[in-house]
N, C-alpha and C positions, 0 to 999 in steps of 0.2 A: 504493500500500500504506500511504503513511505517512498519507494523507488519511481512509483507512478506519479504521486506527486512530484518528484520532481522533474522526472520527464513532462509533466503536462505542465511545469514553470517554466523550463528550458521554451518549448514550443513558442508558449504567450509570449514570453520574451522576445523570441527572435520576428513570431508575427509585428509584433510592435515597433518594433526596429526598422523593419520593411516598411512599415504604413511611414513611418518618419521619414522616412528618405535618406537614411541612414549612407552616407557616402563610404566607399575605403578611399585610401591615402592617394591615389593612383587615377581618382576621378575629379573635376573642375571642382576647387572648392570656393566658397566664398568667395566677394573680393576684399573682405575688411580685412585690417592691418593682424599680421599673424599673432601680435602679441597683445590686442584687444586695445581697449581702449583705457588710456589712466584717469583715475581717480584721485588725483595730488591735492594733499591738504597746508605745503608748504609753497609759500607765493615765490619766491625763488626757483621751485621747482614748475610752477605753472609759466611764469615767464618763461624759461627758460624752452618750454614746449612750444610756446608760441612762438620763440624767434626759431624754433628748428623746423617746424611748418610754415616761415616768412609770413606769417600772417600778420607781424609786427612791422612789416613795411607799409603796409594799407592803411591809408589817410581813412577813418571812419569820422563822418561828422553826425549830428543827431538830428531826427527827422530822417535818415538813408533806408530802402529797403533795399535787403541784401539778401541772395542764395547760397545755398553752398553747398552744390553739385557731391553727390557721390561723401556725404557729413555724417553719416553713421545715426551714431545715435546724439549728438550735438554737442560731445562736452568738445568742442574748441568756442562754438558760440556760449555754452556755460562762460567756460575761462574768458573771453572777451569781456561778456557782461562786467567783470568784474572791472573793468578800467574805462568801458564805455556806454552810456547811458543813451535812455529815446530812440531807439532802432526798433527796426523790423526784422527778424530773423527767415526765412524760409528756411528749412533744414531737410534738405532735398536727399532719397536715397532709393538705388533700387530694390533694394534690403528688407522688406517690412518686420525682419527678423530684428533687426536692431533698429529700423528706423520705425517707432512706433511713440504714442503718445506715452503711453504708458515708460518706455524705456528713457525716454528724453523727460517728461517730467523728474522720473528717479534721479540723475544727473542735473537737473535746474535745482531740484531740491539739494544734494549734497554741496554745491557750488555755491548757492545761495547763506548756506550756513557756514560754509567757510569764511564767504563775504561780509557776513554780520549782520546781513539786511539784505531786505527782497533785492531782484533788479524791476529795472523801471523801462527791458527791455521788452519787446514782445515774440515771441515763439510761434511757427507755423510748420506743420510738420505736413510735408508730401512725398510721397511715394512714385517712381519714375518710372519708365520704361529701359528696352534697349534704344527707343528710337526718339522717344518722346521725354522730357521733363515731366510735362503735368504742372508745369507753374504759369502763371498767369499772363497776357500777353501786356506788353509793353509799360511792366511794371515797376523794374529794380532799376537801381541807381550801381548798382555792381553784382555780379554775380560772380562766382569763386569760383577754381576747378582744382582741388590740391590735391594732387599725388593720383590723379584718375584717370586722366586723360590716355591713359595706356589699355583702358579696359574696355575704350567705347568700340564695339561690334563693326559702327558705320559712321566714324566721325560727322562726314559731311550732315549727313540727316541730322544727328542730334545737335551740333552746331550750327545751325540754320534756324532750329526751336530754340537756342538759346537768345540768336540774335532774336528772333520774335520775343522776345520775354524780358529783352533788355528796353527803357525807355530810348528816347533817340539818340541821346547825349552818354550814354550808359557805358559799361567799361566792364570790362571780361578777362579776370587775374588767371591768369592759367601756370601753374606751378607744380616742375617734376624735376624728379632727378634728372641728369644728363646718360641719355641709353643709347648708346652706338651700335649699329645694324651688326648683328651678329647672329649665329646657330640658335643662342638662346631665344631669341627675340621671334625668329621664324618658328621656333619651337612650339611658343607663347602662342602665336598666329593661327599655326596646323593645329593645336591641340583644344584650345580655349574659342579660337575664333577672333578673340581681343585682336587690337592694331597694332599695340603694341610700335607706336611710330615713332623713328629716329625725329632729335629737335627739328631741322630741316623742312621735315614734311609736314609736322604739325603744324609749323608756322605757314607752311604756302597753302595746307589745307583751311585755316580758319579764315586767313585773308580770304580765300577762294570766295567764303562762306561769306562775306560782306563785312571784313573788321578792318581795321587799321592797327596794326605794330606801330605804339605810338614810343613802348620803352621794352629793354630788354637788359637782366643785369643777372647775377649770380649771387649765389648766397654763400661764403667761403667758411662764415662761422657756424653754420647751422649743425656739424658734425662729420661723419665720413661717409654719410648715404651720398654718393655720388655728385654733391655740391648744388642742391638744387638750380635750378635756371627758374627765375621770376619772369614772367610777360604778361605786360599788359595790352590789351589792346581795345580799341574804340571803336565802336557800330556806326558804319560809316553812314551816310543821311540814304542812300539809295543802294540798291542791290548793282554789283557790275554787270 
């Protein structure tokens, strides 16, 4: 009897596995960061995150609504709130695993108590496509892409929804390591599907897409992830 029991636990178990979607090591997994997201209750330590994601180079003034393509579950906007007030968040992901109300309040809430006081920013949580954003047309004063832009399917498409979603004067931070065309990178391509595109292409893809490369810079301090490269660029008044 006691053998049956546990063969009929084994079973449940493994059904249950299966209904989740249970991946092995060997199949696409997520695109969030392998080591999750942190939780820093020291301000030295939260700085310290934001200048190694360059998100500490971006002019935020109040009153700005802002995206941020591919944000998890939103602690970088947590940690911003802490230094910047009166904004508008979109916390854009294709994720609903992590990008959910429920996950992103937990993370407002712990940030918030680290800060000492509410913030006075506001939170909008959407869920994206491969093709589509899902965010609103002609509405942010910047929209962010950090560390993602390697994972998008079909650039062109979803950068075309983004210009739609930027106002007209609007501005589009795109921010990644530097990855030179190699075995890996086709590997990335064949396997995932991702574009996985050398700096190069990305840049003449998003022009393509109706932007202007208004600046372009490096980030030498941010650690030894490949020295990220900073770009911005501007939605130009008409499509070419």
């Amino acid at each position: 009897m006691v053998l049956f029991r546990r063969i009929v636990t084994i079973l449940i178990t493994l059904l249950l596995l299966n209904l989740l979607g249970c991946k092995s090591p060997d199949e696409p997994l997520s695109m969030q960061p392998f080591d999750g997201y942190p939780l820093l209750s020291n301000l030295e330590e939260i700085k310290s995150t934001l200048k190694f994601k360059c998100v500490d180079t971006i002019d935020f003034k109040k009153g700005q609504v802002i995206a941020d393509i591919g944000a998890g579950n939103g602690y970088l906007e947590a940690m911003l709130s802490m230094f910047y007030d009166s904004l508008t968040f979109y916390i854009q992901d294709i994720d609903p695993v992590v990008c959910n109300q429920v996950a992103i309040d937990k993370v407002l809430d712990f940030y918030q108590e680290v800060n000492g006081k509410p913030f006075t920013n506001r939170f909008i949580v959407v869920n994206g496509t491969d093709t589509e954003t899902n965010l609103p047309y002609k509405t942010f004063d910047k929209i962010m892409m950090l560390w993602t832009y390697t994972y998008l399917k079909d650039p062109k498409v979803f950068i075309k929804d983004i210009r739609n979603n930027l106002k007209d004067d609007g501005l589009f931070y795109v921010i990644n390591p530097q990855q030179e065309e190699d075995e890996y990178l086709k590997s990335l391509r064949q396997k995932y599907g991702w574009n996985a595109s050398p700096l190069e292409k990305q840049i003449s893809d998003i022009i393509d897409c109706g932007f202007t490369l208004i600046r372009i810079s490096r980030n030498y301090d941010s650690g030894d992830y490949h020295d990220p490269i900073i770009m911005i660029f501007r939605k130009t008044p008409t499509m070419p």
